[in-house]
N, C-alpha and C positions, 0 to 999 in steps of 0.2 A: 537550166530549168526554164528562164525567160526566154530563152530560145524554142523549146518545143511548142509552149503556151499560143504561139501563135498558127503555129501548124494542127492543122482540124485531118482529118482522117475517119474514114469509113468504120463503125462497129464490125466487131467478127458476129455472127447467128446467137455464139456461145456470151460473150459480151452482150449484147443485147437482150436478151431473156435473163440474164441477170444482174441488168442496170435498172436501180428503184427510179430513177433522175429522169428529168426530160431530155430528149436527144433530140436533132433535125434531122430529119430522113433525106437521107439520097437523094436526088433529081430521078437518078437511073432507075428506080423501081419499073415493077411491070405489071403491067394493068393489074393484072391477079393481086400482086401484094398490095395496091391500093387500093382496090376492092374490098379486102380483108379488114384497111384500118378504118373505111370506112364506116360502120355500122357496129363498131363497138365490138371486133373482133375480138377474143379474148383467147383464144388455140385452142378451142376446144376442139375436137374432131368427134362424131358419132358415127359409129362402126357398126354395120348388122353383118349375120351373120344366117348365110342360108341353108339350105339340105344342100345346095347343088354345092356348096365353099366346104359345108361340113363333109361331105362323101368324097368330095377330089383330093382331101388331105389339105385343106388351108386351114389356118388357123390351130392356135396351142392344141395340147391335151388338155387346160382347165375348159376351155371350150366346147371341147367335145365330149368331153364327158358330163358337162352341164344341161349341154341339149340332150343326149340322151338320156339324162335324168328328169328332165323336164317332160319329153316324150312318155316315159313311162310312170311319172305323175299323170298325168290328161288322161295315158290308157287306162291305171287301175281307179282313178277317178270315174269313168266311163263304164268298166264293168262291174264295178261293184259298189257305186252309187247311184248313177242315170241308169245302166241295164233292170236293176232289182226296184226301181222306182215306177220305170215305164212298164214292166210287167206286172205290178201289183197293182198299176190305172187300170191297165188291159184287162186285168182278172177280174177287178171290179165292176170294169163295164160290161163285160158276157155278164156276170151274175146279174146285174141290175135288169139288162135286156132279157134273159131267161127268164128271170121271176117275171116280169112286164108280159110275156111272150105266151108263158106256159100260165103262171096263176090270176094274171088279173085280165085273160080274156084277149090282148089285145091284137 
């Protein structure tokens, strides 16, 4: 046991993300991993997710089936609350301008 205590040895990935303790890092890192602990890395990664990833087949099935529900949230938001709002403006204003046009002359 006083024997290994003095021998130091590289973390595995897996050791490391579940060590609470302070470690010394490598010499060998590469620029990327020191980039990372620089500025208070913490692993988050943020992932989007486009038409062109969702149509070629990347990404799950929770994925895809989220944006296409989301897609068709916006659509029936679109026809059946902005369509029915912007033609009841539109109707409003011919009437206002008819009545302006035909009964007060102008």
């Amino acid at each position: 046991m006083e024997q290994d205590e003095g021998r130091v040895r590289v973390m595995s990935r897996q050791e490391r993300n579940e060590y609470d303790g302070v470690t010394i890092e490598d010499g060998n890192r590469t620029e990327y991993e020191q980039s990372k602990s620089g500025y208070g890395y913490q692993g988050i990664r943020i992932h989007t997710l486009n038409w062109q990833e969702l149509l070629s087949g990347r990404g799950n099935w929770l994925q895809k089936a989220l944006m296409i529900a989301g897609a068709a949230v916006v659509l029936a938001f679109l026809f059946f609350v902005a369509l029915p709002v912007i033609m009841v403006l539109l109707g409003v204003g011919v009437a206002v301008w008819l009545f302006l046009h035909l009964f007060a002359g102008r």
